[in-house]
N, CA and C of each residue as an Amber inpcrd file, in Angstrom:
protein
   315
  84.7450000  73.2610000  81.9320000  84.5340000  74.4270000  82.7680000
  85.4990000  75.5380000  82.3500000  84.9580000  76.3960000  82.6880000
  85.6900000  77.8400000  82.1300000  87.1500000  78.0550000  83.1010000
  88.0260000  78.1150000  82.8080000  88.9750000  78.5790000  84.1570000
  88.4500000  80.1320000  84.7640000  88.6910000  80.8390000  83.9140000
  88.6350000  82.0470000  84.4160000  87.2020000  82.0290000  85.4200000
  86.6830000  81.5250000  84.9490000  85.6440000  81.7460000  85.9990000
  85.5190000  81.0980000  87.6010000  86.3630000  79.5300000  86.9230000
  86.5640000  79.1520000  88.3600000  87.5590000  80.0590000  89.0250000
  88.7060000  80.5370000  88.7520000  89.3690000  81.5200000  89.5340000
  88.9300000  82.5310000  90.3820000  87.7740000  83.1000000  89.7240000
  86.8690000  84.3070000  89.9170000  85.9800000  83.5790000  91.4020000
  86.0890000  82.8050000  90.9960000  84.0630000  81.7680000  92.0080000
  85.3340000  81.5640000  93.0190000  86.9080000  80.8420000  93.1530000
  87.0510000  80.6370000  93.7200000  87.6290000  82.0260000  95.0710000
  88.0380000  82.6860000  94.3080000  88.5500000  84.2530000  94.7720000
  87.2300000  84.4090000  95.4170000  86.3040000  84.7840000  94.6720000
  84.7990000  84.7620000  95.8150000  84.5140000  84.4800000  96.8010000
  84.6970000  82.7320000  97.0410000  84.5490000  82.3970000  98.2520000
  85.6540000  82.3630000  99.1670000  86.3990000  82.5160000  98.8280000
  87.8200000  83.1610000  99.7630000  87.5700000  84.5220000 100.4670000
  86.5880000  85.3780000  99.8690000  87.0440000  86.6310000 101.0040000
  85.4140000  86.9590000 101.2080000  84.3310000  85.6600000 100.9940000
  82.9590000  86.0120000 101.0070000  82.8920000  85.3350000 102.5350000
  83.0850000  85.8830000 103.7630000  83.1710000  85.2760000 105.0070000
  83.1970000  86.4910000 106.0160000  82.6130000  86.0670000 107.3050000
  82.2180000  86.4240000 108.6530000  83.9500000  87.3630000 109.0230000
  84.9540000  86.5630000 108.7750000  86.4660000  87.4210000 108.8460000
  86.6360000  88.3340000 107.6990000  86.9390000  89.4420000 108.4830000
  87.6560000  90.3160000 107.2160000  89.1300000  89.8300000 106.5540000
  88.9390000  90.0160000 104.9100000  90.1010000  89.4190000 104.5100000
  90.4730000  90.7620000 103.8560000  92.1680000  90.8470000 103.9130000
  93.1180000  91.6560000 103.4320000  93.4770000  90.9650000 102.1480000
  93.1780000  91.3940000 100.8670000  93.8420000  90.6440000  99.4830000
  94.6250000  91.9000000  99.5650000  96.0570000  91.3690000  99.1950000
  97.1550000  92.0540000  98.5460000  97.3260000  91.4690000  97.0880000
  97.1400000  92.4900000  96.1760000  97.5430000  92.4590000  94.7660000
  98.9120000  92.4650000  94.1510000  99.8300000  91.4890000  93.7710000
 101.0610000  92.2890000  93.7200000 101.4210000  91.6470000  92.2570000
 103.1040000  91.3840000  91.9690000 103.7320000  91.2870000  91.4380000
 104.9200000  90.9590000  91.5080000 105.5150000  89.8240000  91.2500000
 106.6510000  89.4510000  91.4520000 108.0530000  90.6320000  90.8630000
 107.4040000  91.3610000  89.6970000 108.8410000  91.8560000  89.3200000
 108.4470000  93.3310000  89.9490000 107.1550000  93.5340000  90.8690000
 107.0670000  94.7600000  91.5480000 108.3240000  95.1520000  93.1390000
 108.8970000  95.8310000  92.8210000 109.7520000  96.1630000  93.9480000
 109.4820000  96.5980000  95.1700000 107.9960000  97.7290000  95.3800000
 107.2700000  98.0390000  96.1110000 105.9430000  96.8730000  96.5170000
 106.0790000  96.1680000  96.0580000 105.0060000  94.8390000  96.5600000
 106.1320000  94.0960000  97.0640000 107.4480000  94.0940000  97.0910000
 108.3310000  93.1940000  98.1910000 108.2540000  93.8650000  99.1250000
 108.5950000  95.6210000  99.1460000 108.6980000  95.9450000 100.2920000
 107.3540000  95.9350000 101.4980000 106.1560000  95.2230000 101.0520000
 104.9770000  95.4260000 101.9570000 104.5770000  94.0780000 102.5910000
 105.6000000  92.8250000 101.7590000 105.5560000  91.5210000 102.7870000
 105.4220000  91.3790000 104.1100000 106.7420000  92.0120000 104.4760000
 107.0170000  92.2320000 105.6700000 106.0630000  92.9220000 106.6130000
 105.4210000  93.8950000 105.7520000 104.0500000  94.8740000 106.8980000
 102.9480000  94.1350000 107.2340000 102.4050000  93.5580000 105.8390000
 101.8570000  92.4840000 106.4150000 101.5470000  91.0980000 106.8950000
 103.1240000  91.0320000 106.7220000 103.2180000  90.0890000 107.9610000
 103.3260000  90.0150000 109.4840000 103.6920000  91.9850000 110.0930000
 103.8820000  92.3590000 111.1710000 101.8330000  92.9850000 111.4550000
 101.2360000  92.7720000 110.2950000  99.8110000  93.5670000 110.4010000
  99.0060000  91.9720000 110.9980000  99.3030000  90.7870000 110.2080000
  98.5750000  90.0090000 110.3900000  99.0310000  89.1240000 112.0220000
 100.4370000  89.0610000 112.2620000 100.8460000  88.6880000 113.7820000
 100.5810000  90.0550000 114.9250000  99.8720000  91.0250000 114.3340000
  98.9930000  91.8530000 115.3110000  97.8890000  91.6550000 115.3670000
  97.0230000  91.1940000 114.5250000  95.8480000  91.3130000 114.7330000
  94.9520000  89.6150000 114.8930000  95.9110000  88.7500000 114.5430000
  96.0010000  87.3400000 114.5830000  95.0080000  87.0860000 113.5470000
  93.8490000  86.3770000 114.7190000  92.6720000  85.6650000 113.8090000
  91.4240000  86.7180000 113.2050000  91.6490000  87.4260000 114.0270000
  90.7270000  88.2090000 113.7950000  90.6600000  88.9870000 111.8890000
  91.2820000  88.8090000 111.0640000  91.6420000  89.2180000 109.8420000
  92.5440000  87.4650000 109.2270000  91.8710000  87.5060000 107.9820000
  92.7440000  86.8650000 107.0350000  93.3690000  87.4370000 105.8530000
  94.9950000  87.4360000 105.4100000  95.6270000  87.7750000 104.0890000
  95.6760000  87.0460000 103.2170000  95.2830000  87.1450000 102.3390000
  95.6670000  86.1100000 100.9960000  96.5590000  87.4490000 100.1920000
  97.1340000  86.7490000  99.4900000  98.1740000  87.5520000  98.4720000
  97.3810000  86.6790000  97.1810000  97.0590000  87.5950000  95.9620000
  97.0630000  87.5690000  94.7170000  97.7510000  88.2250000  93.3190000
  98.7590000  87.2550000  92.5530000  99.5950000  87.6230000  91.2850000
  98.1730000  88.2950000  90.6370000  98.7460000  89.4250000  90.0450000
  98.1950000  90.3450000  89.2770000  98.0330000  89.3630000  87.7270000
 100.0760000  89.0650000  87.5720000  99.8350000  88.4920000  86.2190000
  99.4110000  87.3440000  85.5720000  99.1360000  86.2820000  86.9230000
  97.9940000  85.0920000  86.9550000  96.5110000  85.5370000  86.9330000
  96.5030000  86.2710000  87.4550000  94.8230000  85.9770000  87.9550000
  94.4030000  88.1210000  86.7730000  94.2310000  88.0150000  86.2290000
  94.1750000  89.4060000  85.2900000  92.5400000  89.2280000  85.5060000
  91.8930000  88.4810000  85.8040000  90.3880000  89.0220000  85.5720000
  89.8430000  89.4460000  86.7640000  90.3710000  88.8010000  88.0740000
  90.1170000  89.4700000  89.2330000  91.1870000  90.6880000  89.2220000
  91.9420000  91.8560000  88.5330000  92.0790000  92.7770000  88.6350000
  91.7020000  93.5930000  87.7650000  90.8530000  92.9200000  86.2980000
  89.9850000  93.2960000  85.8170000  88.7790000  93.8640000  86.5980000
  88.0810000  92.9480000  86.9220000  86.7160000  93.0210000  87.8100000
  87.0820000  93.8730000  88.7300000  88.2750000  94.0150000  89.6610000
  88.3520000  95.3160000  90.6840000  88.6910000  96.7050000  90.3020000
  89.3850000  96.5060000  89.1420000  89.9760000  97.7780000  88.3480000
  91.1000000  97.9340000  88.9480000  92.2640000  97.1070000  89.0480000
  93.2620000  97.3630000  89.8310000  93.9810000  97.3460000  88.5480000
  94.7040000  99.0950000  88.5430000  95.1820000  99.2850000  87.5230000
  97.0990000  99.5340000  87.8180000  97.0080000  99.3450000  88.9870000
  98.8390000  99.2990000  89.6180000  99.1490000  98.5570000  91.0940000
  99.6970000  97.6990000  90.8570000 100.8270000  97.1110000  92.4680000
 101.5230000  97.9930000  93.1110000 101.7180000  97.7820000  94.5310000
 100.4620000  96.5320000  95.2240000  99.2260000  97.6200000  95.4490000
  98.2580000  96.8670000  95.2280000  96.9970000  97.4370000  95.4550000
  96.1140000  96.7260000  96.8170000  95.7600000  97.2230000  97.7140000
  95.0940000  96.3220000  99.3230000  93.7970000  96.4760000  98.6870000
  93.0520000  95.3420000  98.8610000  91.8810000  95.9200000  99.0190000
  90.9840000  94.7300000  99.8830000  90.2220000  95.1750000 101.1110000
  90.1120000  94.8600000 102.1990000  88.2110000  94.7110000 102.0530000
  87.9020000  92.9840000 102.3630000  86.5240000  92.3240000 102.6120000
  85.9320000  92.5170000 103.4870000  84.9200000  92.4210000 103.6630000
  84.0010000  92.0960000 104.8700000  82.7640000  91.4290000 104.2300000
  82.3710000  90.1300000 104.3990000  81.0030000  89.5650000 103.5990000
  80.5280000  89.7890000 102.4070000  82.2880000  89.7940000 101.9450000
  82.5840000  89.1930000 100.3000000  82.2320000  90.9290000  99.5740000
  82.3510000  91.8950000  99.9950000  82.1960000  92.9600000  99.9500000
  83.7950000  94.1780000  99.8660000  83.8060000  94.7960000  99.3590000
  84.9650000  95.6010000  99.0580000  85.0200000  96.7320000 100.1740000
  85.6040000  96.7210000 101.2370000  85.4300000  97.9130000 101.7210000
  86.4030000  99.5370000 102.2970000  87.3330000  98.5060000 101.5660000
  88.3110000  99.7320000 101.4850000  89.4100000  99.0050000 100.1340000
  90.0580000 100.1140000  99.7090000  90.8010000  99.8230000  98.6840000
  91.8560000 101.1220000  98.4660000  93.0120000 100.6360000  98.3220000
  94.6780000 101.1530000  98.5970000  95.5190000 100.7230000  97.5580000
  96.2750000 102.0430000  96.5460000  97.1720000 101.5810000  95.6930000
  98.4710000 102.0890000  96.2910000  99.5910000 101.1860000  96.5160000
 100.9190000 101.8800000  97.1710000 101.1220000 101.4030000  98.3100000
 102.2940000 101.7720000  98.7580000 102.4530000 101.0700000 100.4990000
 101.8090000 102.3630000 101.2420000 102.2270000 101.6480000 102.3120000
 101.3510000 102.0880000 103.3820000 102.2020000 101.0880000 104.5080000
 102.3140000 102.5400000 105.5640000 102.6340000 101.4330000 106.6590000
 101.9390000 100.5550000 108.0380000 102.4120000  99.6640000 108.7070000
 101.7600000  99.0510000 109.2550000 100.3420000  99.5260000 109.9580000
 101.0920000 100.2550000 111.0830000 100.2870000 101.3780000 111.9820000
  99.2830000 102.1050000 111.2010000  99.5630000 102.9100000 110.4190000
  98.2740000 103.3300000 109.4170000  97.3560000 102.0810000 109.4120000
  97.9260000 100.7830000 108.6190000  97.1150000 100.4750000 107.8760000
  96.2290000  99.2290000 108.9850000  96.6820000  99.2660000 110.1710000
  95.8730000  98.3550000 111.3840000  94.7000000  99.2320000 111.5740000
  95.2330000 100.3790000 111.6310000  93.9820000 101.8210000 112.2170000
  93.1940000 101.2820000 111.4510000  92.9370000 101.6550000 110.0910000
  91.8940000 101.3500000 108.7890000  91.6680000 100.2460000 108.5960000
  92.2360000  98.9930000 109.2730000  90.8100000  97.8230000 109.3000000
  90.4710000  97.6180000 110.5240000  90.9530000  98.3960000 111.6940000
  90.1360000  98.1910000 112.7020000  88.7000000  98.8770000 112.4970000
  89.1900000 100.4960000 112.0360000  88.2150000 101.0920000 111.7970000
  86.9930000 100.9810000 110.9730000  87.3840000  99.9460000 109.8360000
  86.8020000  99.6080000 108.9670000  85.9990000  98.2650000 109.0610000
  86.5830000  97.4430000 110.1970000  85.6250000  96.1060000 110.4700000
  85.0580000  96.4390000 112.0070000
């Protein structure tokens, strides 16, 4: 089996679901993808179940930021039934960024 592809199929069915999922794109040696842990970790103990985060390494997984065109960390980019429906390069803070998936799911 191909890896890359299972990565891809598996990334798929991770944010192809009834919950909206928040993927954060980052980078370990990104300095501005540390500073947005913390937001969304204060975004996801606001909004509980209703939203899931997964975090994805840019420099593991290169074909799912291929396929999105994520060309800089951290990049958000926010599911609904495996669907892209908003997408964010840079921080952003909490409050903003609850507005725009309430608004958005």
């Amino acid at each position: 089996m191909n890896p890359k592809k299972t990565k891809v199929s598996k990334f798929s069915e991770l944010v192809n679901g009834e919950i909206p999922v928040l993927v954060d794109v980052f980078a370990d040696w990104c300095s501005p993808c540390k500073q947005i842990s913390p937001i969304l970790k204060d975004v996801k103990s606001t909004l509980n179940d209703s939203i899931k985060i997964i975090k994805i390494d840019i420099d593991k997984n290169q074909q799912i930021a291929d396929k999105f065109q994520i060309k800089g960390v951290p990049t958000l980019l926010l599911f609904k039934d495996g669907g892209v429906i908003w997408k964010h390069s840079g921080l952003i803070n909490k409050d903003e960024l609850i507005k725009i998936i309430k608004e958005k799911t």
